[in-house]
C-alpha positions in Angstrom: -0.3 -0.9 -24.4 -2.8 -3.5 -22.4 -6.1 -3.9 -23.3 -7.2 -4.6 -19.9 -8.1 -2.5 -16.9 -9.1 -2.7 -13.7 -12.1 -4.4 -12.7 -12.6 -5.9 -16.1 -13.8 -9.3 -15.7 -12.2 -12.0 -17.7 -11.7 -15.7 -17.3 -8.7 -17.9 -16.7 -7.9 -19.5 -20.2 -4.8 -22.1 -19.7 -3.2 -23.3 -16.2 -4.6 -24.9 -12.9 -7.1 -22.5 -12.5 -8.7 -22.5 -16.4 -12.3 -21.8 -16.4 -12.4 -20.0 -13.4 -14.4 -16.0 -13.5 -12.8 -13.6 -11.7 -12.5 -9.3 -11.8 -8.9 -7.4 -11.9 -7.7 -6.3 -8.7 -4.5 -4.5 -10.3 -2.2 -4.8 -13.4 1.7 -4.9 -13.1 2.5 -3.4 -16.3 6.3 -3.8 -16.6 6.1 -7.8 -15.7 2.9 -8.4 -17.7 1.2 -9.9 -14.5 -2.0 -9.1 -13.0 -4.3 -9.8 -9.4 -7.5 -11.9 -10.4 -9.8 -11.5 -7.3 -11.1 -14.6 -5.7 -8.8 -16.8 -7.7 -5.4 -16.8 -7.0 -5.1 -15.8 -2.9 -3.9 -17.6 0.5 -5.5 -16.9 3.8 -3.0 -16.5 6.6 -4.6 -16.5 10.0 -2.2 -14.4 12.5 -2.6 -15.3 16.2 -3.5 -12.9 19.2 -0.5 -11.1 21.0 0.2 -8.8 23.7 0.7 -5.7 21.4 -1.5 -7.0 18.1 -5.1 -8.6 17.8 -5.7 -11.4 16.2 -6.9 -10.7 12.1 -6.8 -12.5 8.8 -4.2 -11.4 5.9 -5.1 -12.4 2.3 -2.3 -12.3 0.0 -3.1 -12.4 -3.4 -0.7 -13.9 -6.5 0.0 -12.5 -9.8 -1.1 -14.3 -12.9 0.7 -14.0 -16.1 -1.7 -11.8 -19.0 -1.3 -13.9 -21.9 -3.0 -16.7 -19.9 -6.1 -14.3 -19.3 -8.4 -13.3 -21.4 -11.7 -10.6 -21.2 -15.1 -11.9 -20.6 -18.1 -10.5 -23.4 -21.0 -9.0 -21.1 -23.0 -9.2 -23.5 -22.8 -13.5 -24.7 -20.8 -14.5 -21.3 -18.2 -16.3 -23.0 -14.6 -14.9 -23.8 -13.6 -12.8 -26.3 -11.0 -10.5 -28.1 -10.5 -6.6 -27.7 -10.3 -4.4 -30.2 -10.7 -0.3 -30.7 -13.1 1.8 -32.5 -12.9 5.4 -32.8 -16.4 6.9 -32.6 -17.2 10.4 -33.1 -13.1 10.9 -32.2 -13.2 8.8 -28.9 -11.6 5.8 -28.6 -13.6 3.0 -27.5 -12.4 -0.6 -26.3 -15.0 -3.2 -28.1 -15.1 -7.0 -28.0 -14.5 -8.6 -31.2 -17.3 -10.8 -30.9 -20.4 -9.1 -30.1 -19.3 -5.4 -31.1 -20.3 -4.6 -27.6 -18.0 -1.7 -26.4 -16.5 -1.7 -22.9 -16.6 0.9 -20.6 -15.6 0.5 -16.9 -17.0 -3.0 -17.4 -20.5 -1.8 -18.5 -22.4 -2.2 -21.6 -23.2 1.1 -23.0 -23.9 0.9 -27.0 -23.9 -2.0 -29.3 -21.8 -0.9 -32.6 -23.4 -2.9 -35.5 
């Protein structure tokens, strides 16, 4: 099982890109890889034709997981995931600031 999701933001931790803050466009489960928006993509410009306008393609690459990790919303730096089961829901939190994640908001503040 992942501990991210989609539209988490998390930070690049080893590789040319390290340090860099980006959101997750979409997870590839079976090879571990993921999309990072606004990190990883190429800009293609394609020419006018007779049958096609002219328009830009972005294609994105895939980064590997292990060299990702989530970013705390609450302290801004980066941080672990862990699970808490409250009131028999299961809630993603991050390790350092006990702040639980929810669709990339911060909703309660387990203590």
């Amino acid at each position: 099982m992942l501990k991210f999701k989609n539209s988490d933001k998390v930070i690049i931790i080893s590789g040319q890109y390290k340090g860099r803050i980006g959101k997750i466009i979409k997870i590839f489960k079976n090879e571990n890889r993921a999309y990072i928006s606004s990190i990883f993509h190429k800009k293609k410009y394609i020419k006018n034709n007779k049958i096609i306008h002219g328009y830009k393609l972005i294609k994105y690459f895939k980064i590997n997981i292990s060299n990702i990790s989530i970013l705390d919303p609450k302290l801004k730096i980066r941080t672990r995931i862990g699970f808490k089961i409250i009131n028999g829901k299961k809630f993603r939190i991050c390790k350092k600031s006990k702040t639980i994640l929810s669709n990339n908001k911060t909703k309660y503040v387990y203590t």
